[in-house]
Structures are given as C-alpha cells and as structure tokens.
C-alpha positions, 0 to 999 in steps of 0.5 A: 374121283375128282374134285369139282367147282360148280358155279352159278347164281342160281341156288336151284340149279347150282345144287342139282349139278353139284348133287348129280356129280357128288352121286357120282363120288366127286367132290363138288364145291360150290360158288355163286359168282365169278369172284367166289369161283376166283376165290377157291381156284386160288385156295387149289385143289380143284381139278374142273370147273362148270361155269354159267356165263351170265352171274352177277358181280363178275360174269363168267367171261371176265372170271374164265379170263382171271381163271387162264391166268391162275391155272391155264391147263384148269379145265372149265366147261361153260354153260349158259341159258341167255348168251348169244352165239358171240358169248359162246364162241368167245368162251372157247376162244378164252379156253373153255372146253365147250359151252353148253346151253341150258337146260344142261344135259347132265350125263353130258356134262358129266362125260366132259368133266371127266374126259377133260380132268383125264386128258389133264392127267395124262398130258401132266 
C-alpha cells in the first residue's frame, strides 16, 4: 500500500480522510499547515499528497510551489472549501493533479491518490 500526507487546519477533517485512507491499508500522516507538510516531504517516503489550499502560516498554494521544487513527479491532490475558480485553476497550473471542492467525496479522493501513485509507478 502506499504512503500518504494528508494536510489541513482543520483537526476534524484532517482525521476522517487520513482514518478513510488508513481503512484502506495506507499509511497516512498528517499536517496542520504548509510548512508541516514541507517538513515531512523533505523527511521522504511520501508517495501522495492531499492538500486544503487555504491554512495558515503557508497556504497550500505557496507549499504546492516549494513542493514542485523538492519532488516534482510528488503527486498532490488539492482540496478547498473557500477558493475561487482562479485558485483552483492555478492549482493545476502549479502541478497538482486536480482540485477538489469540499465537502470532499472520499471514494473519489481515493480513486485519484491511488491512479496518481500508480502512473508514478509505472512512469518511474
């Protein structure tokens, strides 16, 4: 199974993804802002990223960027529940898989992390 780094401010959501995924059999750590999530892509072993855009300290915008430069194949799918359709878009400009709009839909959610660590499998 895979390893994954779910990111979000929010405790209450942050848990029920990283719980579904865990369900699942992944590994799933967890961060509360950009600058936690910096933090363990660098520490490695993460094969995906799920990411809110709008946290304090860094946002999930300026921690996508940092991400491109550490692990540009690092696959990272974005969520958000406040972002405009110009944050959404610069999102897959920045490399992102997709954006997702809260509430997310978990089984979709799902189905992208594990087609996204996949194709890097194969592409590697």
């Amino acid at each position: 199974m895979s390893r994954f780094l779910v990111v979000d401010d929010e405790p209450d959501l942050r848990s029920y993804i990283a719980d579904e995924l865990s369900d699942d059999g992944h590994q799933v750590d967890t961060a509360a802002d950009g600058v936690e999530a910096v933090m363990r892509v660098i520490d490695g072993g993460v094969d995906a990223v799920v990411m809110d855009i709008r946290m304090p300290r860094l946002d999930g915008l300026n921690a996508l960027r940092i991400l491109r430069r550490l692990s540009p194949s690092l696959p990272v799918v974005m969520f958000t529940g406040q972002a405009g359709q110009g944050d959404m878009l610069e999102t897959t400009r920045l490399g992102a898989v997709t954006c997702l709009l809260k509430p997310v839909n978990i089984d979709r959610l799902k189905e992208i992390l594990v087609q996204s660590v996949n194709r890097k499998k194969i592409a590697a």
